[in-house]
C-alpha positions as CSV (number, residue, x, y, z in Angstrom):
1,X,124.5,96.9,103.5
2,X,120.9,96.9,102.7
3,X,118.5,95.5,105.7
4,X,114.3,95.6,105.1
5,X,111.9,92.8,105.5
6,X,109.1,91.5,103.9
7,X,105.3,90.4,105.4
8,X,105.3,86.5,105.3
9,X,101.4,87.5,104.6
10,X,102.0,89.6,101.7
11,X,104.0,87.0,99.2
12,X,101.4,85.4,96.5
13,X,100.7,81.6,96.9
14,X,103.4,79.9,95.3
15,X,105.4,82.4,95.4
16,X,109.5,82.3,96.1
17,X,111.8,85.3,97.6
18,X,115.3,84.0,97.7
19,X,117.6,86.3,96.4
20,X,121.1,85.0,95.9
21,X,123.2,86.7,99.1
22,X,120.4,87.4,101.6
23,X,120.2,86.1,105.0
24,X,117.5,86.5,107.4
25,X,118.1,88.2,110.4
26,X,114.5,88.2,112.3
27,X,111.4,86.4,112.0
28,X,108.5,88.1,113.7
29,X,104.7,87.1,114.7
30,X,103.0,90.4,115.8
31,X,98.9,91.2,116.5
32,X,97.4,93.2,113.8
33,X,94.2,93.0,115.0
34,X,93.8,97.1,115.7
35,X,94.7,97.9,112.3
36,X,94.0,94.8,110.0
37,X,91.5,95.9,107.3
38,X,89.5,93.8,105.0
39,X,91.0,90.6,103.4
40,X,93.9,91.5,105.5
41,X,94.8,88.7,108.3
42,X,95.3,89.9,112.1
43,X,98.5,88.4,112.6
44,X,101.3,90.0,110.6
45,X,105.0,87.3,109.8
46,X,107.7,90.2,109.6
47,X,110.8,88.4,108.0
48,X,113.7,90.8,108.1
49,X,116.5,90.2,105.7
50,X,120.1,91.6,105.0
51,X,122.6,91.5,102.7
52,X,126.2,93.2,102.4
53,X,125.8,93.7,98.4
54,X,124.3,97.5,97.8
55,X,124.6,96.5,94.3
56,X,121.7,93.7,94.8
57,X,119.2,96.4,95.0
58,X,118.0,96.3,92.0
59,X,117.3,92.1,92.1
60,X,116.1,92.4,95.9
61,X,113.4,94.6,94.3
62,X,112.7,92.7,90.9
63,X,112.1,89.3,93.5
64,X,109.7,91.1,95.4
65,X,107.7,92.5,92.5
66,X,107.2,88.9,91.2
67,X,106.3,87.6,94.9
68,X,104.2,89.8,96.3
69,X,100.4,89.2,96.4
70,X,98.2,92.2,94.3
71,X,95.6,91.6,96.6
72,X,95.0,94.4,99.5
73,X,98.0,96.7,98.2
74,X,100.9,94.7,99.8
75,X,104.0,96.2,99.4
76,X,107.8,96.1,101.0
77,X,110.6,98.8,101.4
78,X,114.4,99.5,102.0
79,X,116.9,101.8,102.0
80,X,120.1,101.4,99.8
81,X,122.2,104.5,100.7
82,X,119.9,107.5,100.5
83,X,118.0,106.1,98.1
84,X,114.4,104.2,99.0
85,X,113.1,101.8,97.3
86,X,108.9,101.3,96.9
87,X,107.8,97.8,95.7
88,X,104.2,96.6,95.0
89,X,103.4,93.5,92.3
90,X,104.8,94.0,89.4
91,X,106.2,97.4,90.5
92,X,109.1,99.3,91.7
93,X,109.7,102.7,92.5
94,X,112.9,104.0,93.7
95,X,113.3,107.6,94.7
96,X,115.9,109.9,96.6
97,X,115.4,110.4,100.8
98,X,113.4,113.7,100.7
99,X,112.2,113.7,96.8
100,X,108.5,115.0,97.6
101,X,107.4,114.0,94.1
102,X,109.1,110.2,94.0
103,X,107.2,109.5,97.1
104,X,103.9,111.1,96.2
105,X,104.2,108.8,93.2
106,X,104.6,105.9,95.1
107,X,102.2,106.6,97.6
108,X,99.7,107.5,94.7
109,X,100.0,103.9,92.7
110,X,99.3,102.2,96.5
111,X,96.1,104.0,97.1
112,X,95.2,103.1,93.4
113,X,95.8,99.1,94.2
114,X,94.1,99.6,97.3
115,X,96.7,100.3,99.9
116,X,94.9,101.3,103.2
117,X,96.0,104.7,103.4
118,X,97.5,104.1,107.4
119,X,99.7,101.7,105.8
120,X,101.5,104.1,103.3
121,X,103.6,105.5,106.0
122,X,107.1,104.0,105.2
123,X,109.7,106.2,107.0
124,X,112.3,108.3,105.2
């Protein structure tokens, strides 16, 4: 099973994330106003999402590269076994629980597309 979620906030206008087999789980309204930086709204949507297939990884990750919004660094994360998987527009990086590197590489391209660096703390 592979469970993450996805700002409401962060998608691109226009944009649609429907992969085939998901289902949403939680749909979440929570004040951002403490952290929020510029261009970033105060009020965060947190739609969670499952789906049983492990093998949809790889499509979960290609939909969220083509919806997510370049502007202010957005990105989303999940887990697929011990595997975690990083995506920001047009990119995905996916990288081994642990792997110092993988995740400094990550964590390197979102500072370069202007990720607010309190915001690069996905967990492991």
């Amino acid at each position: 099973m592979i469970t993450g979620y996805v700002l409401g906030e962060s998608l691109r206008p226009g944009a649609v994330f429907a992969p085939h087999g998901l289902r949403i789980r939680k749909v979440e309204r929570v004040d951002n106003s403490a952290s929020a930086t510029a261009g970033q709204p105060d009020a965060w949507t947190f739609i969670e999402w499952e789906t049983d297939d492990d093998g949809a990884a790889g499509s979960i990750a290609d939909a969220l590269a083509a919806a997510l919004d370049r502007a202010n660094g957005w990105y989303a994360d999940f887990m697929v076994g011990d595997e975690r998987v990083v995506i920001f527009a047009q990119k995905v990086f996916r990288y081994r629980r642990g792997d110092g590197v993988g995740r400094a590489e990550a964590v390197a391209y979102g500072r370069s597309v202007g990720t607010p660096e309190h915001q690069l703390d996905w967990e492991e």
